[in-house]
N, C-alpha and C positions, 0 to 999 in steps of 0.2 A: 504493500500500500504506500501512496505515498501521497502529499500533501503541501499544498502551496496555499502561500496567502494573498489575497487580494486587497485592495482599498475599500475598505468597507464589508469584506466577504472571505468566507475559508471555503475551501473546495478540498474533496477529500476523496482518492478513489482508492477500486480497490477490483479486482478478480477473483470471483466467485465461481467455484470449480460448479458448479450447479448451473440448470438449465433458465431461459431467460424466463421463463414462465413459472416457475419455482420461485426465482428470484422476486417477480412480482408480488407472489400470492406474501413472501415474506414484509413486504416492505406496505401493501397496500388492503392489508386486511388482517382485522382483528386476531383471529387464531394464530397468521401468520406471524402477526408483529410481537403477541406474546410469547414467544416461540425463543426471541435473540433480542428485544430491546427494550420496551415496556413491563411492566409486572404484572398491568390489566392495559386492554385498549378497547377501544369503540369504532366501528368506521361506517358511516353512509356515504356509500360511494358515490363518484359524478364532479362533475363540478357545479358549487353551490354544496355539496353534501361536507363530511368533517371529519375528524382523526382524533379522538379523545386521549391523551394518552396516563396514566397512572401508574407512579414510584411507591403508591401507598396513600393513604388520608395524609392530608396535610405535609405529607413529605415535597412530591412535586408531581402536579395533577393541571390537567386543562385541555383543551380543545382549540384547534388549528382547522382553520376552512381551508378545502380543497378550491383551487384556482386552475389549475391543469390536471387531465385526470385523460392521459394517452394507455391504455394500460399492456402493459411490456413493455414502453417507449420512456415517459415520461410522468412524471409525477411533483406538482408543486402544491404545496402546502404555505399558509399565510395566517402567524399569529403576533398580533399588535402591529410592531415595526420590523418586524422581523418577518422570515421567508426561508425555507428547506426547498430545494429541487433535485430530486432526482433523476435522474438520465441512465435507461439500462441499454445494452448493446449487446447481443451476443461476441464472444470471442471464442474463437477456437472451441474447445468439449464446456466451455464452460459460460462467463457473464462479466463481460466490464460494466463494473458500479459505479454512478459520479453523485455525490451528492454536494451542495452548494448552497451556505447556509449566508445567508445577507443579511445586510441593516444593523449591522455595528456602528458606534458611534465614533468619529475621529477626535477620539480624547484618549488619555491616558486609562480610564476605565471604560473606554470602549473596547479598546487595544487588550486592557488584559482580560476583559470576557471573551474576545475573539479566541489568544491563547487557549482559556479555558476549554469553550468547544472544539477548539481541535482535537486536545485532545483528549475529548468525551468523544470524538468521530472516530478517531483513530482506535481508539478502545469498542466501541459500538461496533466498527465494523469488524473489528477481528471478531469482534461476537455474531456478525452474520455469518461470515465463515467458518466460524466452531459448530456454529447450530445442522445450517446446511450441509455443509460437506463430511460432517461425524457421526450427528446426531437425526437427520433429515427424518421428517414427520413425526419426530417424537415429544412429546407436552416436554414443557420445563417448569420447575420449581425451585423457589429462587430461597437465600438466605441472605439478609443484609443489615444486621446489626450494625448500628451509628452511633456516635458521641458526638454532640455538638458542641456550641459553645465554648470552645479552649481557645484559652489565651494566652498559650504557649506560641513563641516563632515557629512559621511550617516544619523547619529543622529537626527543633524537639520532639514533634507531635511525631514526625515520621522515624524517629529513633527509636523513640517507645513503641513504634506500632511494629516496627522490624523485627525490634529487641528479643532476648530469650525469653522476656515473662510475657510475649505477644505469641507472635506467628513467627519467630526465632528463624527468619531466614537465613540459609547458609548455601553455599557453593563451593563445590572441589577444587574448583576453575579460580580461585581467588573471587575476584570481583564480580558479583552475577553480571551476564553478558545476554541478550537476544538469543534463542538460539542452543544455550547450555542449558544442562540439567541444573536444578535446585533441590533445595531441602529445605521444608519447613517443619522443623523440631514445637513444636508449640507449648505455651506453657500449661494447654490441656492435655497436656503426653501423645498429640496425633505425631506422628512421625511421615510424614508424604515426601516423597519425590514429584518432580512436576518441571516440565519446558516451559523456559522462559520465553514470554512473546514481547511482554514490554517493560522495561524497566527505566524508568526517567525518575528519581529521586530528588526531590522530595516530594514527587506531584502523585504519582499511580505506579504500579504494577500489576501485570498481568500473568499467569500461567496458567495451564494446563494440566491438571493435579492426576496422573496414571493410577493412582491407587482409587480414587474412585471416580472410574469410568470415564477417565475423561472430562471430569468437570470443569468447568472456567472459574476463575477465581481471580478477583480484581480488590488492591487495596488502594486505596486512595485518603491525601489528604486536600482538602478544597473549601470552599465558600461552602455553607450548608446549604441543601438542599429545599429545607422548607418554605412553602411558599409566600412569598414577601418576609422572608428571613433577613434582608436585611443587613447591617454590617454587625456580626453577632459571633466572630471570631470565625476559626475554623471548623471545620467538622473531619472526623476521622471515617470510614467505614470502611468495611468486610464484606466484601459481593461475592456469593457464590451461585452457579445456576449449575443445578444437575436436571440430566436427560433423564425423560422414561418415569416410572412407576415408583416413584422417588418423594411424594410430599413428605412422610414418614421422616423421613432421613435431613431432609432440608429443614424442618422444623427445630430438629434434634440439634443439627449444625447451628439455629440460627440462637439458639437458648445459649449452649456450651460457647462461643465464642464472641455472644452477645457479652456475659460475661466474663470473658478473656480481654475483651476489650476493654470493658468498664474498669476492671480492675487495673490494667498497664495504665491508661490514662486518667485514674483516680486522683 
């Protein structure tokens, strides 16, 4: 995937080993969208119809009117001053993905929301491509324990969240790298292995946890999520999404590391 900025705009693409018509049903329809980027969503199709999307109550929750609605082609979506466009293409066995998210403001807090979405896209869509090309047609259930509020330097916050009495990440390779193996040691005694896909420190990380199933798993520290949150420090959180016949399990993750978290950044 890769990622350029524009004046006023981030564009973010990416190749999805999946058919273009797959690719659609992901990105322009409820079941789809819950599948790799929402927690809940809503969609009346067309243009004039809408795209609900939901992280949770009060987490971050709302509804965006469809404005372009080509489907396998294009897809534009339009909430406030802002604007998502997608553009799908077939490529080769699989699907060139563009997405193009506009109406940042040219200010110094335009600039670092831009930042921010990128890389939410760039993470997003490594979660289209886990969904599709691993897990394809199968529900997801998600885990996502958060700590708001800290007014700690992002530094700290991400030290503690790495640290051994967290998610104790480690690598054989010295420095985790894109690409290498990891280990998160935990300080709830999970022991995983797991491929790195993104590691930009102090902002997120991403992998691939092989011990179970293949699940995606994203840390991040950032601006909280809540809606009209606000300047209310940072927020920490634990994203996990497992495939398949998993609520069970996803529950159980999101209790045990709910409070793994609460306790590092007490």
């Amino acid at each position: 995937m890769s990622d350029t900025r524009h004046a006023g705009s981030i564009q973010a693409d990416a190749i999805v080993h999946a058919p273009v018509d797959g690719v659609w049903e992901a990105v322009a329809t409820a079941d789809g969208l819950k599948r790799w980027f929402p927690i809940d969503a809503r969609v009346v199709p067309g243009v004039g119809g809408s795209i609900w999307y939901s992280w949770g109550p009060g987490v971050c929750e709302g509804a965006a009117k469809i404005t372009v609605w080509e489907p396998t082609r294009r897809l534009r979506i339009e909430y406030g001053d802002m604007s998502d466009e997608w553009t799908l293409e077939p490529a080769g066995n699989g699907t060139s993905v563009r997405v193009v998210t506009s109406g940042f403001a040219d200010s110094e807090a335009g600039r670092e929301q831009a930042a921010a979405v990128e890389r939410g896209w760039r993470f997003e869509l490594a979660g289209l491509r886990h969904a599709l090309e691993r897990h394809a047609g199968k529900p997801r259930h998600v885990a996502f324990p958060r700590v708001a509020g800290l007014r700690l330097a992002r530094e700290a916050i991400w030290g503690k969240l790495v640290g051994p009495t967290c998610m104790g990440l480690g690598s054989r390779a010295g420095v985790p790298r894109p690409g290498s193996v990891v280990q998160f040691v935990t300080g709830a005694r999970d022991r995983l292995e797991a491929d790195l896909l993104i590691h930009d420190s102090p902002y997120e990380l991403a992998a691939v946890v092989y011990d179970w199933d293949d699940a995606l798993v994203r840390l991040r520290v950032g601006p909280p999520m809540a809606n009209g949150g606000g300047d209310e420090g940072f927020e920490a959180s634990i994203f996990v999404a497992l495939h398949g016949d998993r609520a069970e399990e996803a529950r159980e993750i999101e209790t045990r590391w709910g409070d793994l978290l609460r306790a590092a950044l007490a």
